[in-house]
Backbone bond lengths (Angstrom), bond angles and torsions (degrees), N, CA, C in turn:
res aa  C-N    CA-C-N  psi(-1)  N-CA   C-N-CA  omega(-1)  CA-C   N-CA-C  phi
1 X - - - 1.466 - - 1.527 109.38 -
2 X 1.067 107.65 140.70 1.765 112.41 -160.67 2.030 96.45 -96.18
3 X 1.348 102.57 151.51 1.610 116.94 165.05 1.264 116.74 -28.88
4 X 1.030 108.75 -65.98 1.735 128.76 179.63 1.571 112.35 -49.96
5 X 1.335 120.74 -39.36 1.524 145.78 -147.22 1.974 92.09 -88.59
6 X 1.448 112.93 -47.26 1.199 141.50 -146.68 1.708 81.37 -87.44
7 X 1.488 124.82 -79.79 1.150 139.70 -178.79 1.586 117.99 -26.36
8 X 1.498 96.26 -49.63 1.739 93.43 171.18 1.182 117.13 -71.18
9 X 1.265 135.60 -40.26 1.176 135.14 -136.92 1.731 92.87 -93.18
10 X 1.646 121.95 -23.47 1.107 126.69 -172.24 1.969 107.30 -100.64
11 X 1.200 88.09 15.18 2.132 92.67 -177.68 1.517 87.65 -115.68
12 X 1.061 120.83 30.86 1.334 89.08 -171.99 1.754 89.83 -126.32
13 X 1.625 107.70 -13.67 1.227 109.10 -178.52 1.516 98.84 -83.15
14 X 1.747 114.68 137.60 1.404 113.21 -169.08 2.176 111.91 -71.96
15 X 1.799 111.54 -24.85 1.086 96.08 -167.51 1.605 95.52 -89.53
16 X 1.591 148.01 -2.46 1.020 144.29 167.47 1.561 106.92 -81.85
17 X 1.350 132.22 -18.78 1.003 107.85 176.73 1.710 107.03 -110.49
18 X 1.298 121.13 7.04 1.489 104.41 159.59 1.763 96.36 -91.45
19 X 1.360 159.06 60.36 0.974 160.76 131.52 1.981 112.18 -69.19
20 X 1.578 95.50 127.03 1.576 83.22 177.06 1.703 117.68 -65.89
21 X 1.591 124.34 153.55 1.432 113.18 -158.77 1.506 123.30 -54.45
22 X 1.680 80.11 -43.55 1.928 97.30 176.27 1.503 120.50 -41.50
23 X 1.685 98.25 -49.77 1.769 103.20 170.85 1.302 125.93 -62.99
24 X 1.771 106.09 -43.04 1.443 107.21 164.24 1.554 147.63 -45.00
25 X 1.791 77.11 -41.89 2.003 99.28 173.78 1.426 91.85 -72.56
26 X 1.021 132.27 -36.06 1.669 119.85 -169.19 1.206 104.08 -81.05
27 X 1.207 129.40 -54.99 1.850 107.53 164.54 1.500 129.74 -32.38
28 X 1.555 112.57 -49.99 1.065 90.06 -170.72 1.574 120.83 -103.22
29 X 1.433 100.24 14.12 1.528 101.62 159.25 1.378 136.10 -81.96
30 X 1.691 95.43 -9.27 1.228 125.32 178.69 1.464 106.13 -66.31
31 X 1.270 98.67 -47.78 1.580 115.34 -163.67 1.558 128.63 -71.08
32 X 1.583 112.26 147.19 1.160 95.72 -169.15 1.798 104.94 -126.63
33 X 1.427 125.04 155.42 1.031 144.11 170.73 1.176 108.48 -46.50
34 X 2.135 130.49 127.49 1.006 92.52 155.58 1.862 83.82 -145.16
35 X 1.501 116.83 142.10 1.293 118.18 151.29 1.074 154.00 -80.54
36 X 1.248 139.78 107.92 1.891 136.23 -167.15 1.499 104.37 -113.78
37 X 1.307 78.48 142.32 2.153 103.12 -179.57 1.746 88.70 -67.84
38 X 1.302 83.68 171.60 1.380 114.67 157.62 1.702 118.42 -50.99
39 X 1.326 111.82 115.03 1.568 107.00 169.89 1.539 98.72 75.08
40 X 1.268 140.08 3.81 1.573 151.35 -170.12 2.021 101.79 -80.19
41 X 0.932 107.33 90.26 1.710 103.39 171.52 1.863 123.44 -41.50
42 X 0.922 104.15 114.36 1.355 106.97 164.25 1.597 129.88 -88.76
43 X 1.302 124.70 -21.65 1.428 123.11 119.85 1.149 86.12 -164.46
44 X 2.359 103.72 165.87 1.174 122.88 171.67 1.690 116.90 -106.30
45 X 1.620 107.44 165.64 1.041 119.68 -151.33 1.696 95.44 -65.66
46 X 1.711 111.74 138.99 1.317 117.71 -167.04 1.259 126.69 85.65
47 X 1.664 121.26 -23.06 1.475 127.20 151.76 1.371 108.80 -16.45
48 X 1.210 112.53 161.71 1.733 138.65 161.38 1.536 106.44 -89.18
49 X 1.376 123.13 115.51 1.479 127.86 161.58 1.823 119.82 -32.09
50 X 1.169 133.24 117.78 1.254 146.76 179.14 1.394 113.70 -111.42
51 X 0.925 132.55 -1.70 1.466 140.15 -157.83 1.238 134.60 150.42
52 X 1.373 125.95 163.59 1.373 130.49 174.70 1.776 100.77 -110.06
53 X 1.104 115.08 130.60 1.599 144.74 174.49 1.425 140.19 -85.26
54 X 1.356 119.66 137.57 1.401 117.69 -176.92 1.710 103.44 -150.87
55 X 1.306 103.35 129.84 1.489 95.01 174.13 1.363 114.15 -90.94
56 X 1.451 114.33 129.55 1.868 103.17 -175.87 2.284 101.10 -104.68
57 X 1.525 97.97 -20.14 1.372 88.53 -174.81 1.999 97.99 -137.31
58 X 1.220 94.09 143.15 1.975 83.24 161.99 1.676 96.17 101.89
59 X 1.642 108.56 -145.62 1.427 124.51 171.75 1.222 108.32 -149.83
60 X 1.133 145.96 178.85 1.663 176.36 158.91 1.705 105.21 -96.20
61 X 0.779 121.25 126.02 1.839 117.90 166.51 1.837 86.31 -114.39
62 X 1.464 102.34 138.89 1.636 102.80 167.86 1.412 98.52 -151.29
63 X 1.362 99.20 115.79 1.595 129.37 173.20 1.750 116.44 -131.37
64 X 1.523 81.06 -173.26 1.498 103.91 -179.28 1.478 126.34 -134.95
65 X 1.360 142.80 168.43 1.396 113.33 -178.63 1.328 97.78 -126.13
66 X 1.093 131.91 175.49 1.634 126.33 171.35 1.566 114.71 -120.73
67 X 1.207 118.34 -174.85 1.632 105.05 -148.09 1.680 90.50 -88.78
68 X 0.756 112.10 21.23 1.886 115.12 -170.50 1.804 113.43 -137.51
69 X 2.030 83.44 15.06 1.349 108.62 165.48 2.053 110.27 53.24
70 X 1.091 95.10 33.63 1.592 108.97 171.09 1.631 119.53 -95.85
71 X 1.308 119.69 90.35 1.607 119.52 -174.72 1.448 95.72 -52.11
72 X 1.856 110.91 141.87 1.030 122.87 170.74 1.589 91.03 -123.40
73 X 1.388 129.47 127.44 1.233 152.84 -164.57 1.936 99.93 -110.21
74 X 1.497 98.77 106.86 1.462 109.86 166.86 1.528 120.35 -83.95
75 X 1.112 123.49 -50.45 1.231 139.53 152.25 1.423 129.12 157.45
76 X 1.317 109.90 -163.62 1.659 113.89 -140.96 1.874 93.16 -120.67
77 X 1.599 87.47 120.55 1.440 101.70 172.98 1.359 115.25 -87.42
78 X 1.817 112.47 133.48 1.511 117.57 -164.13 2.072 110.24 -99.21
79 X 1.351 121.71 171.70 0.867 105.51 -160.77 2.363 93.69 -59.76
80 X 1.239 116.02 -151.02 1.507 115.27 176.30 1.677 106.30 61.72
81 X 1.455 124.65 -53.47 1.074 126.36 -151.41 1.591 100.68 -60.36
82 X 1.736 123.05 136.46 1.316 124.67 157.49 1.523 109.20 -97.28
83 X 1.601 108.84 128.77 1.326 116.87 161.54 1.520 135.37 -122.76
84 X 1.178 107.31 167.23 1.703 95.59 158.31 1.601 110.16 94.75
85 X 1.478 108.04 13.07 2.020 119.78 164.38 1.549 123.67 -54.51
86 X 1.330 94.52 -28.38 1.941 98.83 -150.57 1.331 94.38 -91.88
87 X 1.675 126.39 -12.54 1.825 105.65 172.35 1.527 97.48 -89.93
88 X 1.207 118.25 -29.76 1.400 111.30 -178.59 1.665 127.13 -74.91
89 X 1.073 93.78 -25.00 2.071 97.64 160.25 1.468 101.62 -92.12
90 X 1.363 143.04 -30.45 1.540 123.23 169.18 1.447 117.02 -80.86
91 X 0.794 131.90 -38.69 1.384 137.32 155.32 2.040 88.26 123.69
92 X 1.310 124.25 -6.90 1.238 126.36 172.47 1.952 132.24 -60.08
93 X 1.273 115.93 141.59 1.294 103.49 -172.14 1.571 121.39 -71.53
94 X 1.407 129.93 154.17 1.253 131.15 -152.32 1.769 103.11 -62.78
95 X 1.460 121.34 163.39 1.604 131.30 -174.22 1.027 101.62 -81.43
96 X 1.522 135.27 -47.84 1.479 141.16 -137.61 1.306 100.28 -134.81
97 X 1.257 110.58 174.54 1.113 151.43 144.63 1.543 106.88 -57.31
98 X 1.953 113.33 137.25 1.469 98.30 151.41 1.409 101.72 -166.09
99 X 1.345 100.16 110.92 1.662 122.81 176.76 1.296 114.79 -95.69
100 X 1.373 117.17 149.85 1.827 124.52 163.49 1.816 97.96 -58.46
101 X 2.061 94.18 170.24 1.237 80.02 173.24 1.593 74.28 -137.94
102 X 0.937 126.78 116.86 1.591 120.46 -169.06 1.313 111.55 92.99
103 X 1.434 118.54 -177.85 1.783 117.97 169.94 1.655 83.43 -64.96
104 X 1.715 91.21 149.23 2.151 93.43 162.60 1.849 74.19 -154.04
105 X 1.707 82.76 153.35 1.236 87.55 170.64 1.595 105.11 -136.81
106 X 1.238 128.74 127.14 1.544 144.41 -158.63 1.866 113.99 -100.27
107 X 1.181 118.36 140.80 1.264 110.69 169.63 1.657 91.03 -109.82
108 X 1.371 93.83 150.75 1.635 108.58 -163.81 1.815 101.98 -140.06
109 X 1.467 107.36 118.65 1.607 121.58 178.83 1.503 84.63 -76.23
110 X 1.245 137.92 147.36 1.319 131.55 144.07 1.838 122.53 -79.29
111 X 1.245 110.97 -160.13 1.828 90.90 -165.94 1.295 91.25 -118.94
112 X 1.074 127.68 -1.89 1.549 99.45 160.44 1.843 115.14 -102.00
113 X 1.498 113.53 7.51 1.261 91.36 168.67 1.685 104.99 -102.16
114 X 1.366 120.26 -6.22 1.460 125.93 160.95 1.290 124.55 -55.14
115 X 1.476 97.55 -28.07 1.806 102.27 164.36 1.215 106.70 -90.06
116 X 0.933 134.07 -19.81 2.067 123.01 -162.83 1.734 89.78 -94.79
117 X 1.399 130.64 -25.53 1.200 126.01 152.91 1.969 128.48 -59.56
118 X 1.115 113.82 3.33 0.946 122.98 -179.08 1.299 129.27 -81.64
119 X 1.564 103.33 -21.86 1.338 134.73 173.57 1.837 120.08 -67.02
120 X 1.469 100.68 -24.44 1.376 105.43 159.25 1.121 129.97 -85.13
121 X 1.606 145.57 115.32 1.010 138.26 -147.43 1.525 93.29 -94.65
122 X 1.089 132.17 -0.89 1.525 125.54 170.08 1.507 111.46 -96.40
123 X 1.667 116.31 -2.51 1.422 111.74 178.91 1.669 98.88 -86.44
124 X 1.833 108.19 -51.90 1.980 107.75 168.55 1.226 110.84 -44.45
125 X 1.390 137.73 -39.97 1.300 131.71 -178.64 1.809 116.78 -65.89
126 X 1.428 101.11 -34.70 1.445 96.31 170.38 1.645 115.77 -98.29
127 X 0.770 148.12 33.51 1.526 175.88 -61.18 1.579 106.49 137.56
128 X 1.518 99.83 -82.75 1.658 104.67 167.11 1.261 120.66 -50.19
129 X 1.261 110.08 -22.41 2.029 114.29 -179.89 1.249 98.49 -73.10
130 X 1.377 125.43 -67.09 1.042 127.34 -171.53 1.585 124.92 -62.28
131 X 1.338 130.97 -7.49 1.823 142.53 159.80 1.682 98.81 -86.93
132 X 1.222 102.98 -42.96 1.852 92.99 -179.27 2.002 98.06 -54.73
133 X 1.512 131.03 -35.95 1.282 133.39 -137.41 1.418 83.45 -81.73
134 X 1.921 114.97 -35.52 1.865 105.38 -159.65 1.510 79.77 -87.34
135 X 1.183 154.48 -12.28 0.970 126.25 -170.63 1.788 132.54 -84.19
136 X 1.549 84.06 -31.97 1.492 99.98 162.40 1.967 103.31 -71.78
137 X 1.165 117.73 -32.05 1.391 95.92 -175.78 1.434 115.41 -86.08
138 X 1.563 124.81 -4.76 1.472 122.51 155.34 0.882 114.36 -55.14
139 X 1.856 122.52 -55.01 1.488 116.95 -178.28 1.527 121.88 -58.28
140 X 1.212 128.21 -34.90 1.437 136.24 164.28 1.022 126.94 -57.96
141 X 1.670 121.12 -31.79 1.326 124.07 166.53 1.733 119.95 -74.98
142 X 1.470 99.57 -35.48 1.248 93.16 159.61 1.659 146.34 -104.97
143 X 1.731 90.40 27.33 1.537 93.29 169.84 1.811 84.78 -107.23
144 X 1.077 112.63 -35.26 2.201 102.71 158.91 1.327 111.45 -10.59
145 X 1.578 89.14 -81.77 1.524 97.50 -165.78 1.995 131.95 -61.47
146 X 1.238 113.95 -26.96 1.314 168.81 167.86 1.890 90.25 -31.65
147 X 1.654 73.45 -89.37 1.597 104.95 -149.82 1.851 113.11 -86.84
148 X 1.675 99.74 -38.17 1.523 92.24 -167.67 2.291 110.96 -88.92
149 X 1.057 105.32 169.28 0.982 104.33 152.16 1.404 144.50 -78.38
150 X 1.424 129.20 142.10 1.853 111.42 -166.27 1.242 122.50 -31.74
151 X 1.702 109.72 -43.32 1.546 127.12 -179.79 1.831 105.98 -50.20
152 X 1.338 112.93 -48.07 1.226 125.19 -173.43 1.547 110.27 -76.74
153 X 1.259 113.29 -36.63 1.917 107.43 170.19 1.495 98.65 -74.11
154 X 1.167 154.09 -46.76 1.363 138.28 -153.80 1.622 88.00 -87.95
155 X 0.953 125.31 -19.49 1.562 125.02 170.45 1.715 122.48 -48.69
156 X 1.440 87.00 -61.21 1.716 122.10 171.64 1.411 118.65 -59.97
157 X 1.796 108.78 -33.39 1.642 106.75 172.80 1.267 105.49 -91.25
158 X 1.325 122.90 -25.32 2.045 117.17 167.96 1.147 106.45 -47.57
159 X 1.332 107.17 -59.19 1.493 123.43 -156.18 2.079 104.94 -53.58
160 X 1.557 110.79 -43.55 1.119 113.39 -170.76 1.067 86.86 -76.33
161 X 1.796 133.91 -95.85 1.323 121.49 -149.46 1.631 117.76 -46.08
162 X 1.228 120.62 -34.11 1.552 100.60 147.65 1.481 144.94 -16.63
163 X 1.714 107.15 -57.38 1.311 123.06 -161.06 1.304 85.19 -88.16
164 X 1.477 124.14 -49.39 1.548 104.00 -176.85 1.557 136.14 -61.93
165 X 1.581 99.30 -17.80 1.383 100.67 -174.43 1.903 103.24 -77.15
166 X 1.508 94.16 -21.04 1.573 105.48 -177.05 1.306 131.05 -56.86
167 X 1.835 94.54 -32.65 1.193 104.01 -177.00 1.394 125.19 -108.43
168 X 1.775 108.18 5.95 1.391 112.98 154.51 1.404 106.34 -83.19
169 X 1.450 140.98 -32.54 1.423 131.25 173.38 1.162 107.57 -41.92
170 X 1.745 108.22 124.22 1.942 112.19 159.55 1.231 112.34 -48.04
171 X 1.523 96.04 -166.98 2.036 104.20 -174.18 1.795 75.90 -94.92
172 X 1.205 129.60 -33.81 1.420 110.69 -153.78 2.048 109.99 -81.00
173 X 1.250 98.88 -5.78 1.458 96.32 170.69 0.911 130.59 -89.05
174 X 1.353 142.70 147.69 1.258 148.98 -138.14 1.916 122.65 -154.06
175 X 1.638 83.25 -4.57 1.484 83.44 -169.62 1.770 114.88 -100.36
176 X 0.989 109.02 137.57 1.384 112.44 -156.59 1.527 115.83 -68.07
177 X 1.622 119.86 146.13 1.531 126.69 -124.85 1.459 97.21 -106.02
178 X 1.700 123.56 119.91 1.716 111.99 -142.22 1.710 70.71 -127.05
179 X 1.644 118.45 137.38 1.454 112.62 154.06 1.291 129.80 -96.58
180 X 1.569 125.23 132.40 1.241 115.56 -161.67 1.313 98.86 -114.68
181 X 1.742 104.94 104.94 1.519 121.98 -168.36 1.711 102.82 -144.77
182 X 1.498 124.08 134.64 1.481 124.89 178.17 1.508 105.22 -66.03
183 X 1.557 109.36 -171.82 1.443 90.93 170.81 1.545 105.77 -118.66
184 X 1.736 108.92 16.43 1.231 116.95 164.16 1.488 108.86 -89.84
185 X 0.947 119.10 -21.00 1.348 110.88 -172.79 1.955 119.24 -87.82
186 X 1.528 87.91 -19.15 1.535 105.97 177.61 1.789 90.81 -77.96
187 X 0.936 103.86 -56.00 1.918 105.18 175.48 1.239 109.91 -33.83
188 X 1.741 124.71 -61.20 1.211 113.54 173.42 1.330 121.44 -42.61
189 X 1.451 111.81 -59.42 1.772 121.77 -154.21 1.856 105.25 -57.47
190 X 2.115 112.68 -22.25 1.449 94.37 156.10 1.317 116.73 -117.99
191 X 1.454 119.56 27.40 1.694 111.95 -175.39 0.772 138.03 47.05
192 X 1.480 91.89 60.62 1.763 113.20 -170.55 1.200 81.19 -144.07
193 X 1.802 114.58 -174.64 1.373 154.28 -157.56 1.447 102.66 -99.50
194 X 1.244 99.29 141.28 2.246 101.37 164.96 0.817 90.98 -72.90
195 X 1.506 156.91 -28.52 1.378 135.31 -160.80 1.673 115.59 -81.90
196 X 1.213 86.34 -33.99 1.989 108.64 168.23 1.800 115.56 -55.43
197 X 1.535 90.32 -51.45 1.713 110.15 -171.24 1.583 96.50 -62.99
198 X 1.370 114.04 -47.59 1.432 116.14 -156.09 1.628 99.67 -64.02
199 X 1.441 91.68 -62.42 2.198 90.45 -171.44 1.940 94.08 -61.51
200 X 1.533 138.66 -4.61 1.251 99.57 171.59 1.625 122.75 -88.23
201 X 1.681 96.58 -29.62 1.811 102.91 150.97 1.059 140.64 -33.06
202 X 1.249 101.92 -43.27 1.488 112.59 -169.27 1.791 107.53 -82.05
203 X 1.031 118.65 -42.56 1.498 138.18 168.28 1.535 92.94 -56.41
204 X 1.277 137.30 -82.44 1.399 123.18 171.50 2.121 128.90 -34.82
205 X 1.545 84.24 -18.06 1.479 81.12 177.80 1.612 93.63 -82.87
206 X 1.329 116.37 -36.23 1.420 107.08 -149.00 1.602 112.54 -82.87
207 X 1.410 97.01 2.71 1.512 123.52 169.65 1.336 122.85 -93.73
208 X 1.359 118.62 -6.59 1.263 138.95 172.08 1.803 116.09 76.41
209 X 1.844 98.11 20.32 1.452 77.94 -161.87 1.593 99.38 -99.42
210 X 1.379 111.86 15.28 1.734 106.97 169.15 1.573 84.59 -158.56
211 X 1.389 88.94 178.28 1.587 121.86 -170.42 1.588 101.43 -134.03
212 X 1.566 122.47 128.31 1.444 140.11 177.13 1.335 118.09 -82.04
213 X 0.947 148.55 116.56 1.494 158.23 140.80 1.333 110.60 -118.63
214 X 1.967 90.88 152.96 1.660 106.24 -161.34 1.559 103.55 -56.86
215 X 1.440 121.06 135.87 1.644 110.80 173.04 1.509 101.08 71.80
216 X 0.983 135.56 22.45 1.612 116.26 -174.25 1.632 120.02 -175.61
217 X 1.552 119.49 124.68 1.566 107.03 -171.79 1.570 97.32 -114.45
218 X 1.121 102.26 167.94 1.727 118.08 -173.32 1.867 98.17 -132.49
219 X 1.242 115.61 126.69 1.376 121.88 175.45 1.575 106.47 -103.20
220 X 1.416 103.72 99.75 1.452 104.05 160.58 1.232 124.67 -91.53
221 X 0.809 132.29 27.07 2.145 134.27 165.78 1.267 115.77 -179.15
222 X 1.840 100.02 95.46 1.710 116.11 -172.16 1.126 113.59 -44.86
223 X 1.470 105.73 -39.62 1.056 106.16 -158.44 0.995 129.68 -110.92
224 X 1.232 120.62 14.56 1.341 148.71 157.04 1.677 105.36 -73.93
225 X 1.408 119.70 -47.42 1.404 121.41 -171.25 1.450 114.84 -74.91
226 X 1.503 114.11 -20.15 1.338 131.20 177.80 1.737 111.38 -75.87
227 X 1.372 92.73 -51.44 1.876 111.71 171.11 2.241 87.76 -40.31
228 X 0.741 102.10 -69.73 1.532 122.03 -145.40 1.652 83.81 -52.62
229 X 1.099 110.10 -52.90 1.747 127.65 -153.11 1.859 115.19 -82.23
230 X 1.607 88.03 4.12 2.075 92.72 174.19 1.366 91.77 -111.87
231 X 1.713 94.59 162.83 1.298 124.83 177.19 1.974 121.58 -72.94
């Protein structure tokens, strides 16, 4: 993957590109390439921290399993997304699970240049931005789970992987933004049944606010799915 290739795909994430350049160029010179197969772990739950993360191609799956060996699926990191701060400022081993889901290929800070970055007080400052960001999204996930109805959480996870795929699209693309998600796997992300997921799809199709294909959803009215997907 070429300089140029790397650069876009990482401006498009909003807390990497409010980074001052100097810090930025130093991240990612820091950083190193890394590729995973299909189903290839990028670490498991209780691992030792190795790095700080970014997906530039593919996805991340990050789960958990339960003692009755049932994956519980938190969710799916898109290309742009940086992860993987909070074992490396606690010094604690990772929560989840986190496998490719396809080839993905990751840019990876390692942990000792995450510390020699530490020395910039504008890199801790964007550090803290980014733990304030999971923290607001714990609370959201769990007034999700809480407060909305199933219809309304699978609402709330369209609605995001939507926006994210939205906001890796350039200005110059044009082609309309399809998610490629099972409808078992959407089952996991609220712990429910495909059989549940399926009749709530289908009711959303018949509402016009997405379109069904095998392996794949199409959101026709954001803002309709967003309406659906608040508290």
């Amino acid at each position: 993957m070429q300089q140029s290739e790397i650069i876009e795909i990482l401006i498009q994430n909003p807390w990497f590109n409010s980074l001052p350049k100097e810090l930025a160029d130093t991240l990612l010179h820091k950083s190193k390439i890394r590729v995973l197969e299909n189903k290839q772990f990028l670490h498991k739950k209780n691992d030792q921290a190795d790095g700080f993360h970014c997906v530039l191609k593919g996805r991340v799956r990050v789960s958990n399993v339960t003692l009755e060996g049932k994956e519980l699926v938190l969710t799916w990191i898109l290309p742009g997304t940086w992860f993987g701060e909070i074992s490396l400022v606690d010094g604690q081993p990772r929560t989840h699970d986190a496998h490719a889901e396809g080839e993905t290929t990751i840019l990876k800070l390692p942990n000792g240049a995450f510390e020699a970055m530490q020395q910039y007080p504008s890199w801790q400052q964007a550090i803290m931005k980014l733990l304030c960001q999971r923290v607001r999204s714990t609370f959201s996930l769990i007034d999700e789970t809480g407060c909305l109805s199933l219809k309304g959480q699978l609402c709330k996870r369209l609605s995001l992987m939507h926006k994210g795929l939205q906001d890796h699209q350039t200005s110059t693309q044009n082609t309309p933004i399809e998610l490629s998600i099972s409808q078992d796997s959407l089952a996991q992300l609220i712990h429910s049944s495909r059989q549940t997921v399926n009749k709530i799809l289908q009711n959303l199709q018949t509402e016009n606010i997405i379109t069904i294909r095998y392996g794949k959803l199409q959101v026709l009215d954001v803002d309709l799915l967003d309406k659906l997907s608040q508290i």
